[in-house]
N, C-alpha and C positions, 0 to 999 in steps of 0.2 A: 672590379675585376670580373664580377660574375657579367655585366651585362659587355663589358670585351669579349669578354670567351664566349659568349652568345653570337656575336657580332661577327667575329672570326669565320664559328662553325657557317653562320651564315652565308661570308665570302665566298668560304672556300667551296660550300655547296654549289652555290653559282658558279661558282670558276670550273670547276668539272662538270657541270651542264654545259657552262657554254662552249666546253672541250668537247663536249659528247663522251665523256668520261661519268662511270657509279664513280658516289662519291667514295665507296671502298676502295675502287681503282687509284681516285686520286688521291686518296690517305696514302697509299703504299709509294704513289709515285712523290708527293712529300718526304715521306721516312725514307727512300731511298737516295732522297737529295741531299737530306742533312749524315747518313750512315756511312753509303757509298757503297758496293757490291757488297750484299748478305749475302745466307743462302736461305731456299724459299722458308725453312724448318725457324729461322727468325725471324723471319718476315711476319710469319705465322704468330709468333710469341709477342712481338711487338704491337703488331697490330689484331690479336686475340682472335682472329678469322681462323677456322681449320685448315691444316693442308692441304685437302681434295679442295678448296673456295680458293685457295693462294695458289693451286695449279693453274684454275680456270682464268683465274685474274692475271697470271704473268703470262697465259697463252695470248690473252684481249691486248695486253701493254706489249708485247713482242710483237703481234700481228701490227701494231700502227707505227712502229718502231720508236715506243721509249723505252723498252729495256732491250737486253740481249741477256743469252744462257750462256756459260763461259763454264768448262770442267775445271775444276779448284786446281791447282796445277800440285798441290800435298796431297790429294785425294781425289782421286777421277771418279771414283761414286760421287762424289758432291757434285754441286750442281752451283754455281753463283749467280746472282740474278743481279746483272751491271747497268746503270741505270747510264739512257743516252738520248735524253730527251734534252738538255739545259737549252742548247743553241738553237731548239725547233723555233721558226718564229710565232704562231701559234701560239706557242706559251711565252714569249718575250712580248708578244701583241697584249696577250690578257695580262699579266702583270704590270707592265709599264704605265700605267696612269695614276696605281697604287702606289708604285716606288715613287713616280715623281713627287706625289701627293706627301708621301713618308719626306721627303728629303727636303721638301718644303718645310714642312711640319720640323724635321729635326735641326732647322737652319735658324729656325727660331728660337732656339735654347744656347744659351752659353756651353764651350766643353765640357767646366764643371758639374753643371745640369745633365748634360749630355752621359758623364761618366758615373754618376748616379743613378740617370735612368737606368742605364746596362748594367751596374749593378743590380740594382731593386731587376728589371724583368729576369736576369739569368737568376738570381736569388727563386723568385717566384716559378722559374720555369724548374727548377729543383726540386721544389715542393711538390707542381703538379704531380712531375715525374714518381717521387714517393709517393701520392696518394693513388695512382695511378694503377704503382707495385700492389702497393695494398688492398686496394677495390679488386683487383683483377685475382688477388690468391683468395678473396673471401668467399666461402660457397654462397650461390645464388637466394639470395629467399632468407638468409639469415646474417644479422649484422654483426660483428667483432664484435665482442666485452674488452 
């Protein structure tokens, strides 16, 4: 697991260089793929960056058009940050030889197989998610008892 999640970070470094994309930028432009319109105040929580960093980064991703600002239509002080990047082809370019490779790979497994593996990684992506919680409420420098 450890040297997947190695492997990933590593991708996904690459894939936001080869966008011309910080790899901050393209964490958020991830977490906005799997959430769908936050607002910037979670974005911020999600992705542990401060708000004045999560200003400057949804200025960068609006200036190349993958997100847009939207007023909360419950609250016109909010602010929502809509993500509109999916059908750029740019990132259908960069992704597409991973997915094919993926579907390769998952063609190879029985359903059964198949319905385990997604078991076991949503199981595992659960966990991350609570160690996650936890590492990020623990003050810096000192570890939980």
């Amino acid at each position: 697991m450890r040297g997947l999640g190695s492997r990933t970070i590593l991708y996904q470094q690459n894939v936001a260089a080869s966008l011309g994309l910080y790899n901050n930028d393209f964490i958020s432009v991830d977490i906005l793929r799997e959430t769908g319109p936050i607002t910037a105040g979670e974005l911020s929580k999600k992705t542990g960056l401060a708000t004045g960093t999560i200003t400057a980064l949804v200025d960068r991703l609006e200036k190349i058009g993958y997100v847009r600002r939207e007023h909360d239509p419950s609250d016109r002080r909010r602010v929502i940050i809509v993500p509109q990047y999916e059908h750029k082809e740019e990132i259908s370019n960069t992704y597409s030889p991973l997915h094919q490779a993926m579907l390769s790979l998952a063609s190879s497994y029985t359903e059964d197989e198949l319905e385990l593996i997604t078991q076991f990684l949503g199981k595992a992506s659960g966990i991350l998610e609570e160690q996650i919680q936890q590492l990020s409420s623990t003050p810096h420098g000192k570890p939980s008892s």
